[in-house]
N, C-alpha and C positions, 0 to 999 in steps of 0.2 A: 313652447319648445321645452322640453323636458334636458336636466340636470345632464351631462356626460357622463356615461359608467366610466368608472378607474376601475383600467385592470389591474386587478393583486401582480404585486411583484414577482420574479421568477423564485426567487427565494421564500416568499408566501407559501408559492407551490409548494415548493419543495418542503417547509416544514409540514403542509398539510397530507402530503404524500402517505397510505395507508402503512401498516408496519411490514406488510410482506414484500415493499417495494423496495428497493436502494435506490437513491435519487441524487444527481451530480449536476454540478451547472459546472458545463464545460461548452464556452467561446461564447457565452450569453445564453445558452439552452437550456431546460431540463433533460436531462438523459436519467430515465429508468431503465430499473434490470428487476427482472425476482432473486429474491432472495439467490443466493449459491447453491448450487447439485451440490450431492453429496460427497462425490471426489475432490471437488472443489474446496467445501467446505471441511474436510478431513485432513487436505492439503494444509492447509493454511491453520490449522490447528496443532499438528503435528510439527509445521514445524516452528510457530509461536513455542510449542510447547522444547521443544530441540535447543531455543535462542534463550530457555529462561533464566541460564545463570549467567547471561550479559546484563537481564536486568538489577538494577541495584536495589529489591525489594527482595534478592535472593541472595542466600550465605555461600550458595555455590558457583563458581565462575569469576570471568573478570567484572563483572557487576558494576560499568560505568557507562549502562547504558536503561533510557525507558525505554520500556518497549509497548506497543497498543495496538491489539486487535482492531481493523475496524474505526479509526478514528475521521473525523471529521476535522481536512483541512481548509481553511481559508487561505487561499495563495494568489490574491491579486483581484480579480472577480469571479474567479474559480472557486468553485466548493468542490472538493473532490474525496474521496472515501476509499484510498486502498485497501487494499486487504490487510496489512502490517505496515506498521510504521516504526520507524525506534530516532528517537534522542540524542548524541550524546551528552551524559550527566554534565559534563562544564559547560553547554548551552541550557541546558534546563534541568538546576539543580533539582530541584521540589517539582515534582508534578501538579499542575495547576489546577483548581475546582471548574473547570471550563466543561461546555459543552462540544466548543471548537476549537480548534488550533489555528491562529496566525502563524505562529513561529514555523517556519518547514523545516520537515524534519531531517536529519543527516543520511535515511536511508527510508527507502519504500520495497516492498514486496507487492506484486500484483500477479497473482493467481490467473493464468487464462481461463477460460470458456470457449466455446465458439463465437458464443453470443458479443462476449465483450473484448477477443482478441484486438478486433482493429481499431476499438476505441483506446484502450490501454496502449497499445503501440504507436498510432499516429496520433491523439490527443494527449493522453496524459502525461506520454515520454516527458514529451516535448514542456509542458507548461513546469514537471518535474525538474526537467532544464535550468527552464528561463527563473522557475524559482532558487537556483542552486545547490536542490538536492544531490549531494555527494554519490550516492550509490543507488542502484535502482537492481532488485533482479525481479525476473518474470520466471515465472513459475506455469508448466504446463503441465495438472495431472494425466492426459489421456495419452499426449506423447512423451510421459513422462521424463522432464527436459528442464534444467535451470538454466537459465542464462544472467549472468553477471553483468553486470554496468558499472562504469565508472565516470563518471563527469571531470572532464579534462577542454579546457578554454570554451566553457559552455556547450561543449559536444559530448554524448555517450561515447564511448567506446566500449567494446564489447569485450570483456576481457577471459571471458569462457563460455562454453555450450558444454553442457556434463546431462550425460543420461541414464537410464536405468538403474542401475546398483551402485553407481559410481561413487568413490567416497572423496570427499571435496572438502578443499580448505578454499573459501569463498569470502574476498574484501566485503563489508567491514568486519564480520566474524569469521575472518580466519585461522581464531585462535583454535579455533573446535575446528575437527574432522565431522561434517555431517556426512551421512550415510544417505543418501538419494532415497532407496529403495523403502526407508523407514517411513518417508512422505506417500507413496502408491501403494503400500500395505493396503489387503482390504479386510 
């Protein structure tokens, strides 16, 4: 009788996952996606780019905050990969040389899709939650739409829906007026 195969771990997977996939272990699973559309991907760039003088690597803004494209969190057995992530600087002075993040972060942005609406919304919220993410918005370029969260006695609250052109002073950057409409430009 021959040796037992060991299956690679789900995280195996997931580091061996090709580069055009994005790969999340959410409730013990791999969850792939492709890469972002381009509304999507413009979204989330525009307004990383909108949030840069919260980061403290910039002379402009209140600058007490990291902020990361794209980062790779570890939150319990969850690996998860928002679209934006931000710090704030008196939790994590120094940016670390990591590949991943343990520490969760003070705020998450997640960009819908069609594709990944109802995992963002009924998985990620939620683990977003239980890990004591402070702020959470969701971002939908096609219905062009922010929505606000705020985490109060472990429950979101929603604390706005803003659309189209709307110009928004939105928790935890509400020091800045974003302009909506600068995210759906094409």
């Amino acid at each position: 009788m021959g040796q037992p195969v060991r299956s690679r771990s789900v995280y195996e997977q997931l580091l061996e996952l090709p580069e055009h996939l994005v790969g999340e272990i959410v409730h013990g699973s791999l969850v792939t996606q492709p890469r972002p559309a381009a509304r999507h991907a413009r979204a989330s760039s525009r307004l990383g780019a909108k949030l840069g003088g919260f980061d403290g690597g910039n002379a402009e803004g209140p600058g007490d905050w990291v902020n990361l494209d794209k980062p790779e969190l570890h939150l319990g057995a969850h690996v998860l990969v928002p679209d934006l992530a931000g710090w704030r600087r008196e939790r994590m002075p120094e940016l670390p040389d990591v590949a991943a993040f343990e520490l969760a972060p003070d705020w998450v942005c997640e960009v819908l899709s069609p594709s990944t609406d109802a995992l963002d919304r009924a998985d990620k919220l939620p683990i977003y939650a239980s890990a004591g993410i402070a702020h959470a918005w969701l971002i939908d370029p096609i219905a062009q739409t922010l929505e606000v969260y705020q985490l109060e006695s472990a429950r979101w609250v929603l604390l706005g829906t803003f659309r189209d052109a709307a110009r928004v002073r939105a928790k935890p950057f509400d020091a800045l007026e974003l302009e909506l409409s600068a995210l759906w430009a094409r």
